[in-house]
GUMI-136468 format. One line per field, with one value per residue: residue in one letter; x, y, z of N, C-alpha, C in turn. Coordinates in pm, whole numbers, plus 50000, padded with zeros to 5 digits. Layout:
BEGIN
aa = (A,...)
n.u = (X,...)
n.v = (Y,...)
n.w = (Z,...)
ca.u = (X,...)
ca.v = (Y,...)
ca.w = (Z,...)
c.u = (X,...)
c.v = (Y,...)
c.w = (Z,...)
***
This chain:
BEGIN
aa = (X,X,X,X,X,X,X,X,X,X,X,X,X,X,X,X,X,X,X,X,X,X,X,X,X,X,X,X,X,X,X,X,X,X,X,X,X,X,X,X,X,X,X,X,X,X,X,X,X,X,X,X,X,X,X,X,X,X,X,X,X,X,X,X,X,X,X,X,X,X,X,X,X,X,X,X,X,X,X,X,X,X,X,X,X,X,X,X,X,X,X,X,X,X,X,X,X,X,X,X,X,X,X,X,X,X,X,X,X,X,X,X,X,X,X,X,X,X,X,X,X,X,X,X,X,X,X,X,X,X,X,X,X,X,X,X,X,X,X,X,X,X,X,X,X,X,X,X,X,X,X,X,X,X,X,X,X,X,X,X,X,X,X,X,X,X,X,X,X,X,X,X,X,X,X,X,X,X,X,X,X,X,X,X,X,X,X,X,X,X,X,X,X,X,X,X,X,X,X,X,X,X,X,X,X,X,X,X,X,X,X,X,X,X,X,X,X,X,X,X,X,X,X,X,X,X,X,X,X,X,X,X,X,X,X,X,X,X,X,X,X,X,X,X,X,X,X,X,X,X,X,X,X,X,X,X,X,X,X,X,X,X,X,X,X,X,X,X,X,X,X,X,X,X,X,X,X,X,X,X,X,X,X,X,X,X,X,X,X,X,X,X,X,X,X,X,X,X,X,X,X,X,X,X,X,X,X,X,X,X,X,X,X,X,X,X,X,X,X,X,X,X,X,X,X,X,X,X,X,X,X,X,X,X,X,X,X,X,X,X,X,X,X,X,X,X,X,X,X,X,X,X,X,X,X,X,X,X,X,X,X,X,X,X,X,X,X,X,X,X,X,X,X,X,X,X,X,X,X,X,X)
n.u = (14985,14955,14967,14945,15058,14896,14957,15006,15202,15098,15073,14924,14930,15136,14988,14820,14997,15122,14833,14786,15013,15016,14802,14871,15194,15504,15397,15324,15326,15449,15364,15468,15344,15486,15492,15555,15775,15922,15937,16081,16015,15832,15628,15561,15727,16055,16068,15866,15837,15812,15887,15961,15772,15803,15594,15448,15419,15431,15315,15075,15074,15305,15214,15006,15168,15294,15064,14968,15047,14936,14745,14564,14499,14553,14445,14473,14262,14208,14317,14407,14549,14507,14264,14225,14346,14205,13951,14058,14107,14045,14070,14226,14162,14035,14046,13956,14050,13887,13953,13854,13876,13854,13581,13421,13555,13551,13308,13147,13072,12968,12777,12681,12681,13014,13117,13127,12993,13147,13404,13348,13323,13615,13717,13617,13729,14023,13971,13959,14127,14469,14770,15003,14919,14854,15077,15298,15132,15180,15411,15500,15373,15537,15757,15691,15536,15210,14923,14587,14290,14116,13882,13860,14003,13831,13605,13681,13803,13497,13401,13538,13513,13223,13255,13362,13414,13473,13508,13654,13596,13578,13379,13022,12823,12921,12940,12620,12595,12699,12547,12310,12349,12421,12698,12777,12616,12588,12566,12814,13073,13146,13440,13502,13732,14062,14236,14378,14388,14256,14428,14670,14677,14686,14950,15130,15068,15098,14784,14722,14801,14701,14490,14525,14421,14377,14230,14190,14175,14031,14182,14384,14540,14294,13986,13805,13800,13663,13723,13694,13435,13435,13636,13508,13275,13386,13496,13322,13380,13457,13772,14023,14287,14325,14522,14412,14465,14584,14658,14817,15042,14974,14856,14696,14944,14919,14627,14641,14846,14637,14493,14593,14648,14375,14336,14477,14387,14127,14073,14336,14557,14511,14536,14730,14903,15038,15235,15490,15556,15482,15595,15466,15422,15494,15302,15109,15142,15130,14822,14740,14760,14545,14176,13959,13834,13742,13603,13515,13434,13188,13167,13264,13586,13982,13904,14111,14220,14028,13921,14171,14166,13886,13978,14227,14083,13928,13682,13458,13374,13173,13044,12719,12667,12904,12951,13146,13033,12794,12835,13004,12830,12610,12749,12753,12900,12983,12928,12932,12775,12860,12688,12458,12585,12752,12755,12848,13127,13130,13049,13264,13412,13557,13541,13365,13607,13477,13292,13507,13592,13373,13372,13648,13641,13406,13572,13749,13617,13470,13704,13959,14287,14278,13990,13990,14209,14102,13889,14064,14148,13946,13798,14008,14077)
n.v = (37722,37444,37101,36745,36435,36085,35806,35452,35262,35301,35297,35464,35742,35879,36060,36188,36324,36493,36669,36810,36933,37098,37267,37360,37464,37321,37278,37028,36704,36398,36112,35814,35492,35214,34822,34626,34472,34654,34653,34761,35058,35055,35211,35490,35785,35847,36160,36296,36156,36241,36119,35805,35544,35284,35048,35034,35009,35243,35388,35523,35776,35888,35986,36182,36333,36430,36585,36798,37012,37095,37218,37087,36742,36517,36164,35889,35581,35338,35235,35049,35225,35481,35485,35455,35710,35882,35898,35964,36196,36562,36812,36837,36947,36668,36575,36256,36059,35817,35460,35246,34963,34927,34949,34844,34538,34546,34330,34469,34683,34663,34449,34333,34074,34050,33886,33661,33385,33182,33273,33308,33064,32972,33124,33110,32807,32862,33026,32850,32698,32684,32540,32602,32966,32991,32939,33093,33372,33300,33340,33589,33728,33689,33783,34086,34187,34099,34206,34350,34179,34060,34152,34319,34532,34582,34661,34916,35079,35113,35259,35485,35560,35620,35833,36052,36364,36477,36406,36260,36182,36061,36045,36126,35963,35724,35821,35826,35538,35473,35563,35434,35228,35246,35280,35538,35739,36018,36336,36466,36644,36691,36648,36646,36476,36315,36062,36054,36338,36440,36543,36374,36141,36225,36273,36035,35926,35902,35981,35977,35728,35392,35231,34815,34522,34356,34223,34357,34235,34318,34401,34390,34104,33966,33895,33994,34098,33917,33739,33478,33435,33588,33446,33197,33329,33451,33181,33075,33250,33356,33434,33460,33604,33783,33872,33776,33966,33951,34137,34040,34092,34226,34149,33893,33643,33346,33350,33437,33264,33044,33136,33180,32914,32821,33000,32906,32704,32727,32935,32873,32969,33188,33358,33549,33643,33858,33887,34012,34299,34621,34915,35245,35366,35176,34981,35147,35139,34869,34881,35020,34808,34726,34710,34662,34627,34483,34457,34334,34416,34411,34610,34973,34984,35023,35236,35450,35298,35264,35465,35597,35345,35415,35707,35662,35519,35281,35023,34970,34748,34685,34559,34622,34682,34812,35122,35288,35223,35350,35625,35692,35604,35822,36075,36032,35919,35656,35362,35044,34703,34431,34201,34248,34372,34213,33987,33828,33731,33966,34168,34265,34429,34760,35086,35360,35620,35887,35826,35761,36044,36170,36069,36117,36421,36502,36337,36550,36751,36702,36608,36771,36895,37135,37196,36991,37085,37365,37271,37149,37360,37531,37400,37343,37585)
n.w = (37691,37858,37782,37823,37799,37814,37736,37547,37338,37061,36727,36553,36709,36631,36447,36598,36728,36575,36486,36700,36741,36542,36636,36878,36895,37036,37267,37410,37560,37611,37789,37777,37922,37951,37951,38227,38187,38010,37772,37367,37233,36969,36783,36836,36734,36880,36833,36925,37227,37584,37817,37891,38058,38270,38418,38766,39122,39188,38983,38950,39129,39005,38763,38861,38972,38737,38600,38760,38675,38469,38191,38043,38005,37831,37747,37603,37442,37732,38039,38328,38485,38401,38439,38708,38806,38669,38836,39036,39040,39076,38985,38737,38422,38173,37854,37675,37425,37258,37166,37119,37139,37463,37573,37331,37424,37656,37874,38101,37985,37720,37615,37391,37093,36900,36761,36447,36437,36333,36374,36697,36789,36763,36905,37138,37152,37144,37443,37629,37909,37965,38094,38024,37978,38233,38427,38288,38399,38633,38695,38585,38790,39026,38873,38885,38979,39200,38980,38858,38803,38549,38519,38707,38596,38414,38522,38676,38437,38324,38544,38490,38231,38251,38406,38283,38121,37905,37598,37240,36919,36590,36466,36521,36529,36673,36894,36936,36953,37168,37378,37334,37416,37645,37708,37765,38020,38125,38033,37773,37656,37363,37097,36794,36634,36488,36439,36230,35954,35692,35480,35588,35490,35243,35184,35223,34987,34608,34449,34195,34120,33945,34139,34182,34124,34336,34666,35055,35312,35624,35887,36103,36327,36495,36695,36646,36369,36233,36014,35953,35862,35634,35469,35422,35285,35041,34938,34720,34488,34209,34222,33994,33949,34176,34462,34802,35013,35378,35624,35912,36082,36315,36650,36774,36786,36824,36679,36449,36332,36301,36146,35863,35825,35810,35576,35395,35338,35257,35077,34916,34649,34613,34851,35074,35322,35538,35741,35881,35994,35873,35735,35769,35467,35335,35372,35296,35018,34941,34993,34787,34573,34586,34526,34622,34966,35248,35545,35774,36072,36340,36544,36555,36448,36296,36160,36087,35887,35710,35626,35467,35310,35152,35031,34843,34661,34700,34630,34946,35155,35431,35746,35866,36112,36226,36354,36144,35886,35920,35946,35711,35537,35612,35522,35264,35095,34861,34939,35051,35188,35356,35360,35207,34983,34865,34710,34469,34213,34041,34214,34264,34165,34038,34196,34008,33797,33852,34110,34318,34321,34419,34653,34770,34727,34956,35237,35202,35273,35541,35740,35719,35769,35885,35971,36225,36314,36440,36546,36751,36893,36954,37129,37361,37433)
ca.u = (14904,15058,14914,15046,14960,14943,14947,15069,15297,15015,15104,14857,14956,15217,14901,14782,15092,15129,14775,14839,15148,14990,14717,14973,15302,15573,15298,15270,15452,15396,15435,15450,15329,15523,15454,15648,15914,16005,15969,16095,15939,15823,15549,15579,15828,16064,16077,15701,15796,15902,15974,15920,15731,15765,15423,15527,15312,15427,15321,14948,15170,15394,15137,14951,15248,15260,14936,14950,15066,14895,14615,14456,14576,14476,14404,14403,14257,14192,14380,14388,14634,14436,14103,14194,14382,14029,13857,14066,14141,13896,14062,14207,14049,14083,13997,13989,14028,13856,13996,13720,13906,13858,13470,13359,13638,13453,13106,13048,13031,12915,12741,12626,12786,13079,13179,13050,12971,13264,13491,13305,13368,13740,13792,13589,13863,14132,14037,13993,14196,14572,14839,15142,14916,14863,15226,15302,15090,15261,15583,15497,15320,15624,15832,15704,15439,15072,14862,14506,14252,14046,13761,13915,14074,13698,13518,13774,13765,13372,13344,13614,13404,13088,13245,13477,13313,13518,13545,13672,13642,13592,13199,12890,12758,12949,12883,12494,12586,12709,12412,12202,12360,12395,12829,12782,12507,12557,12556,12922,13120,13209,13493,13541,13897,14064,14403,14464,14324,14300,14644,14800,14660,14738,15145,15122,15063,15010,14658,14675,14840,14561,14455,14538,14231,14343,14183,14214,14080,14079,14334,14496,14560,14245,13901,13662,13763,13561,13820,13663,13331,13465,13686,13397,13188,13478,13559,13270,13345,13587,13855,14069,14421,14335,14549,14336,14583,14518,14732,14841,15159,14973,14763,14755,14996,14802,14505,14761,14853,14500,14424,14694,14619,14216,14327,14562,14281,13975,14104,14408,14666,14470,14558,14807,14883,15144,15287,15589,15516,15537,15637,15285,15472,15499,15183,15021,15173,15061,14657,14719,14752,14411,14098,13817,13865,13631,13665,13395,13420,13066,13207,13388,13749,14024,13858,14250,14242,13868,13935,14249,14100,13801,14041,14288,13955,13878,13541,13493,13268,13208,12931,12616,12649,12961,12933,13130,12960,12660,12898,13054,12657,12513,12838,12699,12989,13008,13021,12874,12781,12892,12597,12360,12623,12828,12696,12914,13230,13096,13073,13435,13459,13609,13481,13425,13662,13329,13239,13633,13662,13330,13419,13727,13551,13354,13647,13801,13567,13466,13799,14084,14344,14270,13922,14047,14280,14080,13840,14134,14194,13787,13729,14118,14094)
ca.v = (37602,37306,37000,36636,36336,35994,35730,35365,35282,35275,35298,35571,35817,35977,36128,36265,36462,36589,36762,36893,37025,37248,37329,37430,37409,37325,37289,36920,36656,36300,36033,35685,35382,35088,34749,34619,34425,34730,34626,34886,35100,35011,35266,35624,35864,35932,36367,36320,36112,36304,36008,35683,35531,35181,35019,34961,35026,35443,35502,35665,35867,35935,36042,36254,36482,36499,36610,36866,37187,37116,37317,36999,36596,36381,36059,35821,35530,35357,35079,35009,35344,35591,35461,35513,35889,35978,35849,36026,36352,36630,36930,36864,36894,36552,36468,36102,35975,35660,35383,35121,34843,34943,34976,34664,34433,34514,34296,34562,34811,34636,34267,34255,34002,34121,33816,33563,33254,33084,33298,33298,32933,32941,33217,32958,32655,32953,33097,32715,32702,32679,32568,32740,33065,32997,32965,33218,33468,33327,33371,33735,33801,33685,33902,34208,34197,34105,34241,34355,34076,34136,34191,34461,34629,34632,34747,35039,35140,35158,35313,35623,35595,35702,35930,36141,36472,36517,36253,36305,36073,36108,36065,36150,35789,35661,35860,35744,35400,35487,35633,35393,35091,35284,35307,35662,35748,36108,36438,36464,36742,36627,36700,36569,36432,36192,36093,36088,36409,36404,36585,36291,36075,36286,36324,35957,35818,35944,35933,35957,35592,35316,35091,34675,34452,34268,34252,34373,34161,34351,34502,34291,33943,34010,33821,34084,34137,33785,33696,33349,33454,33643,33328,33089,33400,33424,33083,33037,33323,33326,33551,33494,33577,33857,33795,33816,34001,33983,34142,33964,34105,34310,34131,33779,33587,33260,33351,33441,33108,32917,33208,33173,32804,32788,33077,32866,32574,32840,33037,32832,33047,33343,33383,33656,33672,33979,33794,34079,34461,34683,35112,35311,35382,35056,34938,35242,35067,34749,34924,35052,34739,34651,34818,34665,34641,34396,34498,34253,34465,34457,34762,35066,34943,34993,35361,35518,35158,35205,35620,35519,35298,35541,35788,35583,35459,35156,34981,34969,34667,34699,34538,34737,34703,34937,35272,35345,35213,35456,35790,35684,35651,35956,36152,36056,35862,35549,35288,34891,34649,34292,34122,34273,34435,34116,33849,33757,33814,34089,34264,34264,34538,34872,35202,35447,35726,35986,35757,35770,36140,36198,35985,36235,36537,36449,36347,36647,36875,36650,36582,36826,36925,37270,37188,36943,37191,37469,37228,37129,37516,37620,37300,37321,37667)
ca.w = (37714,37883,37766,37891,37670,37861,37587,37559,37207,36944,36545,36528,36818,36561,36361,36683,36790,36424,36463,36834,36756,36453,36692,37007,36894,37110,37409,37389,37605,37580,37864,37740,37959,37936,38088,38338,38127,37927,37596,37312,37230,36868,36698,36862,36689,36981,36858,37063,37348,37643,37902,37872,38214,38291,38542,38883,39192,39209,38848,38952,39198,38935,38667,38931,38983,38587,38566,38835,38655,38300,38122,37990,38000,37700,37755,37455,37535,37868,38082,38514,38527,38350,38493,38880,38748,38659,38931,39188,39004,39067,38960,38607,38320,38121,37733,37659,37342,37278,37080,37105,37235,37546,37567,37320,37460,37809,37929,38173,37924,37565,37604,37225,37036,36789,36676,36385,36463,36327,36482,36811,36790,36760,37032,37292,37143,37228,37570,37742,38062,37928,38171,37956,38009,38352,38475,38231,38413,38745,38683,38549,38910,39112,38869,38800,39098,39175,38838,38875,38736,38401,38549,38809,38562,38336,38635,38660,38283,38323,38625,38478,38090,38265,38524,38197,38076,37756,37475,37141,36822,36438,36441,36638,36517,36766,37036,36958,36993,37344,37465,37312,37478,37790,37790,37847,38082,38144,37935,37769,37599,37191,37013,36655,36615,36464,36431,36064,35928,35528,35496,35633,35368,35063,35192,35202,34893,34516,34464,34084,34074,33968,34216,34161,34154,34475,34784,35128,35415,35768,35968,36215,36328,36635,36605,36582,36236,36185,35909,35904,35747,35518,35408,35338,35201,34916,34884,34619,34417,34097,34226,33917,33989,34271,34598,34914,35113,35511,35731,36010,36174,36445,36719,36863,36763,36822,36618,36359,36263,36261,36022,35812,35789,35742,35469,35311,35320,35227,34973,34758,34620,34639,34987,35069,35462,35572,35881,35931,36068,35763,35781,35697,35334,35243,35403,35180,34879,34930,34972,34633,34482,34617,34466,34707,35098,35317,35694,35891,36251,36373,36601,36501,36453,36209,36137,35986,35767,35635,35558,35375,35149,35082,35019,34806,34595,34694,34708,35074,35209,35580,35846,35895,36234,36198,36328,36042,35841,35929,35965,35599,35435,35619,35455,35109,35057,34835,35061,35071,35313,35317,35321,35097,34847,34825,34635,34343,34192,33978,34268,34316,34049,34157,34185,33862,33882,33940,34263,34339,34335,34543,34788,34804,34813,35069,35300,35225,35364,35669,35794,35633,35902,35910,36033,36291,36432,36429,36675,36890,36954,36987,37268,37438,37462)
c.u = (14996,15011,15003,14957,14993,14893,15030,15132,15186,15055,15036,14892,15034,15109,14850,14855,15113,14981,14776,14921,15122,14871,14776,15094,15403,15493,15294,15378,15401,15452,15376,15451,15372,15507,15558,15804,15922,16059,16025,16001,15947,15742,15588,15720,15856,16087,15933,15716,15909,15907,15846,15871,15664,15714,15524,15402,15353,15353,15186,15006,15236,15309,15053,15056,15279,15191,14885,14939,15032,14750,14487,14541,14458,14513,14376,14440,14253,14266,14330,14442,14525,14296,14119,14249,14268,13960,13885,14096,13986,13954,14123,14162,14084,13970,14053,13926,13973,13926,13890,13734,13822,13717,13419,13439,13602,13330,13108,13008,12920,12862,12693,12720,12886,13155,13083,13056,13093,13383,13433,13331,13532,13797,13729,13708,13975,14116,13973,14122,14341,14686,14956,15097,14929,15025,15279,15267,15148,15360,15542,15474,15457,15725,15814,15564,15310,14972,14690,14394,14153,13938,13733,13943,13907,13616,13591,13754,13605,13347,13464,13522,13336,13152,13318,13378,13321,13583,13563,13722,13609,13444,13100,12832,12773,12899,12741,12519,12591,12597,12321,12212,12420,12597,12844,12628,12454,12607,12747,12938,13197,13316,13533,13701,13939,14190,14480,14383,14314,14390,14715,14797,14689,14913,15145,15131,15022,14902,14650,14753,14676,14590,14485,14414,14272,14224,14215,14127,14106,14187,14432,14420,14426,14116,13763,13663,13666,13623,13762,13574,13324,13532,13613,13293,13267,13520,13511,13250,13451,13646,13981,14191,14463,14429,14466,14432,14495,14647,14729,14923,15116,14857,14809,14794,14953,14734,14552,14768,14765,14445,14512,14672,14491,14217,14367,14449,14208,13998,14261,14542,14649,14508,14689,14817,15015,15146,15427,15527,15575,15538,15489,15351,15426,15410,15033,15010,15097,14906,14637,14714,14607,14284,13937,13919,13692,13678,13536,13369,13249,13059,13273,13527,13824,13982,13995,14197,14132,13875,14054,14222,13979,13871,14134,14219,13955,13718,13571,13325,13292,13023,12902,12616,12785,12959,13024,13101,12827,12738,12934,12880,12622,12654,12797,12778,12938,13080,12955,12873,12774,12772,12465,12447,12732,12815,12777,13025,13201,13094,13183,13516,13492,13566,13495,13566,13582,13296,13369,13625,13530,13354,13508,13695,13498,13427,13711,13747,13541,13567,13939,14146,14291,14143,13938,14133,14219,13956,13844,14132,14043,13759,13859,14117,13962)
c.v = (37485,37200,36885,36552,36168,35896,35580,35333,35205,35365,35470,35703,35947,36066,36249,36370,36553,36720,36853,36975,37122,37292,37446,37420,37434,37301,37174,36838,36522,36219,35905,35552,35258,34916,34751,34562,34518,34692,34822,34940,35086,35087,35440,35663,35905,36084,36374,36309,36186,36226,35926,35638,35398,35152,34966,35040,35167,35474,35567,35781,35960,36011,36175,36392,36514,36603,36739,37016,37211,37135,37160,36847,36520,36223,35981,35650,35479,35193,35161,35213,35443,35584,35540,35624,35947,35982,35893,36166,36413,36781,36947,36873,36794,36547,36321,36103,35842,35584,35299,34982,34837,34909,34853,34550,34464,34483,34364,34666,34765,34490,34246,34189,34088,34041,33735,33442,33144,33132,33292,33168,32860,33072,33154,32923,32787,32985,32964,32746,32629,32653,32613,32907,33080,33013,33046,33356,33473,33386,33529,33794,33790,33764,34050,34253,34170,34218,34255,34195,34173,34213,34277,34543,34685,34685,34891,35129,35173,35232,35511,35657,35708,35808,36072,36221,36523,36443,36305,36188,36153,36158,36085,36030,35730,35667,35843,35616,35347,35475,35501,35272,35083,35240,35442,35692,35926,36214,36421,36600,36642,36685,36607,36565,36319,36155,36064,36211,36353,36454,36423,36165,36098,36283,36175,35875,35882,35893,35949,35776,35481,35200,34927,34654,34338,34320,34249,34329,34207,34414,34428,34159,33931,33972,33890,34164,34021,33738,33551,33349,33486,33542,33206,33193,33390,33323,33029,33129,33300,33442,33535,33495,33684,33796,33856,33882,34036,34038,34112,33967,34194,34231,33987,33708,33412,33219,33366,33327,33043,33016,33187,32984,32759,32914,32997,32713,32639,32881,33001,32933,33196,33430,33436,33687,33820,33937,33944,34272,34542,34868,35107,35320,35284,34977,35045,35203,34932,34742,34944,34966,34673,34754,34789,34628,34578,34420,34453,34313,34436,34574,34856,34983,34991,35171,35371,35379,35198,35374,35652,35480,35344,35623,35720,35548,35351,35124,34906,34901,34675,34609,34661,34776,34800,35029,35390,35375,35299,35596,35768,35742,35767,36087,36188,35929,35688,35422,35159,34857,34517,34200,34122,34358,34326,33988,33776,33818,33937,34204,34354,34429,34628,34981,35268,35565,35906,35971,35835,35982,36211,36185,36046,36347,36545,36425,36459,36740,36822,36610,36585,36878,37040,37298,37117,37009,37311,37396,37178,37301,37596,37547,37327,37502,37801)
c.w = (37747,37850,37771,37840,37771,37753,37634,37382,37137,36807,36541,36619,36743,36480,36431,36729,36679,36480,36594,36819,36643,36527,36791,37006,37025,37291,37433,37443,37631,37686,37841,37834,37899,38018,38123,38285,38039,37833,37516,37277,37006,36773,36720,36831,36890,37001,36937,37179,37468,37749,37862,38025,38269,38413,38636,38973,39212,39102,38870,39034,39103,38846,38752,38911,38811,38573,38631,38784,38483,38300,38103,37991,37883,37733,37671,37500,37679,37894,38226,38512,38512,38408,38649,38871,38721,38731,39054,39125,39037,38978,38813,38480,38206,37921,37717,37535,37284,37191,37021,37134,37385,37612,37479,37356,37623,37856,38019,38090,37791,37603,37483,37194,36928,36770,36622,36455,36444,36407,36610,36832,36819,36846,37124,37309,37222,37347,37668,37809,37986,38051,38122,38017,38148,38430,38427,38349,38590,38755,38677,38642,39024,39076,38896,38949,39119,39065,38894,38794,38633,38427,38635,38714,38446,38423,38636,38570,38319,38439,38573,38342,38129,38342,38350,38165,37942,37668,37352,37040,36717,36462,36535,36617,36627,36917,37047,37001,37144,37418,37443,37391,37594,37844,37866,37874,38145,38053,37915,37665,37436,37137,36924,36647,36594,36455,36319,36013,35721,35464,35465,35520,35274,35066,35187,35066,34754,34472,34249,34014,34084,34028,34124,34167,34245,34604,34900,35239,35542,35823,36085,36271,36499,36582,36595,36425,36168,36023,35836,35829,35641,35409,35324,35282,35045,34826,34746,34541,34364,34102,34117,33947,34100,34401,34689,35041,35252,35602,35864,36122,36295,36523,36861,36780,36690,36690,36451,36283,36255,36131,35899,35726,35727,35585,35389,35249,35221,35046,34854,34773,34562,34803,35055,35238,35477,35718,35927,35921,35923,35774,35716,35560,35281,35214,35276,35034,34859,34947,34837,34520,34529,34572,34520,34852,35160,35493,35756,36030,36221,36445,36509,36558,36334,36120,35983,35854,35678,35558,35450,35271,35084,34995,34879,34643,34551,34708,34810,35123,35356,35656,35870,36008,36252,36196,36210,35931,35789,35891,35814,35514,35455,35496,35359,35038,34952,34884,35083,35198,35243,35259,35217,34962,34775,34798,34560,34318,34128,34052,34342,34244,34108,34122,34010,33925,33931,34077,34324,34410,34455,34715,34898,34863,34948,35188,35360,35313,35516,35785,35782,35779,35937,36016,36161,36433,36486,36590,36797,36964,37018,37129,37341,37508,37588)
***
């Protein structure tokens, strides 16, 4: 089996080649998209990456002849490249991974709202007409070469979405949400996959250490976690000597620091930001001192983060509008929602360890490697 992985340097990617490579070992060859200034490469283990492949006007050329003499091409995620590779291929057969950026961060594909109100307010003030960005984005075109525009490159992505035949995420929730709000429009092939299995969680972290009674606010510094609501939802509750830990070191920069500041306003000296990039270890450590988890997406986002702290046993508050939200409840799982399970501090309290170990169970069987691999090898094969 030849399989050829086109990927850009995401944190998570290493979870993915782990379960590939106990599905097909040694079959698996990874080509990493870089932009044009050839940054390092910063998340992907390089024992995965088998060339690195910085954007220039050959690279669909270049990816084409990749692609030519392999069984199957995975696709995780979608950008300009990967969109017009789908759109002119006819003869290989392609899985695409979704992320979910890709699809609610595009109005051709998603027009519901998925931000609160307060944040929707302070991503307006942010995307006013900037002349730093503007010359910025000159300069970058006279270096590196004319750049598609946003709204070329979202036409693209949606016109490869609907055209793809084989998609593969954690939940079938999701793939309702598609249908229902008309991203995907024609019959598709499913495969369940995810890119942390529950393996990868147990080698991770001892699970008989007891949880802290802090809290965990979101997953990165990006404003569809709606960080702000959550800030004035908390502000009138007696968090005691909990820190509100938010991590912050992965996103926009920017948005970063006004959060950082309305936290430091909001929330006192409960307010716990993680401004520097931390290893998954350490980042695992610092979950464990937290024993609830508040993750505002109104989309699926943040999935690994939210199965984690299930897993882990945390109480895990999430928006209803959250397709994981839904895939977590139908499970069985012990699992809240912000607005109707979060009233008071009392509700801050943290799981029994009965809840705790269902919660487990439950994981286990729905998303243990063995099963995982066993459904890369039934659909790849």
């Amino acid at each position: 089996m030849r399989i050829k992985h086109f990927t850009t340097d995401e944190k998570f990617i290493n979870g993915a080649m782990s379960t590939f490579e106990l599905a097909f070992p040694s079959q698996n060859r990874l080509y990493l998209l870089k932009s044009p200034a050839n940054p390092k490469t910063r998340y992907v283990h390089q024992k995965y990456i088998t060339q690195e492949i910085v954007k220039n006007s050959q690279v669909l050329d270049f990816y084409k002849r990749i692609a030519k003499n392999a069984d199957w091409v995975i696709i995780h995620g979608m950008n300009d490249v990967w969109a017009e590779f789908i759109l002119k291929n006819k003869n290989i057969k392609i899985l695409y991974v979704i992320w979910g950026a890709e699809i609610y961060g595009n109005r051709y594909l998603y027009a519901k709202n998925i931000l609160g109100e307060k944040t929707k307010n302070l991503f307006e003030k942010n995307s006013k007409f900037s002349l730093k960005d503007f010359l910025k984005m000159k300069f970058n075109s006279f270096r590196y070469g004319k750049s598609k525009s946003k709204e070329e490159v979202q036409l693209l992505n949606k016109q490869a979405i609907q055209k793809i035949e084989n998609i593969a995420i954690l939940y079938k929730e999701e793939i309702e949400v598609f249908f229902k709000n008309e991203i995907l429009i024609k019959p598709i092939n499913y495969l369940k996959f995810g890119y942390y299995p529950f393996e990868y969680f147990m080698d991770q972290v001892d699970s008989k250490v007891k949880l802290g009674n802090n809290i965990l606010i979101g997953n990165s510094s990006s404003y569809s976690n709606n960080h702000l609501e959550v800030f004035e939802h908390l502000k009138t509750f007696d968090l005691e000597d909990k820190k509100l830990i938010v991590p912050l070191s992965y996103g926009d920069p920017i948005l970063s620091k006004q959060l950082v500041s309305k936290g430091q306003n909001l929330l006192k000296d409960n307010f716990y930001p993680i401004l520097d990039f931390m290893p998954l270890s350490d980042y695992t450590k610092l979950m464990q001192t937290c024993n609830v988890v508040i993750m505002n997406h109104y989309r699926q986002q943040a999935v690994g983060n939210i199965i984690s702290a299930v897993y882990l046993g945390a109480k895990v508050f999430l928006n209803k509008e959250n397709s994981a939200y839904l895939y977590l409840k139908a499970l069985g799982c012990h699992i809240y929602e912000i607005t109707e399970d979060l009233n008071s501090h009392n509700d801050l309290l943290g799981l029994t360890n009965i809840e705790i170990n269902h919660n487990r169970y439950l994981l286990q069987n729905d998303i243990n490697q063995s099963k995982l691999v066993k459904n890369l090898k039934t659909f790849l094969n």
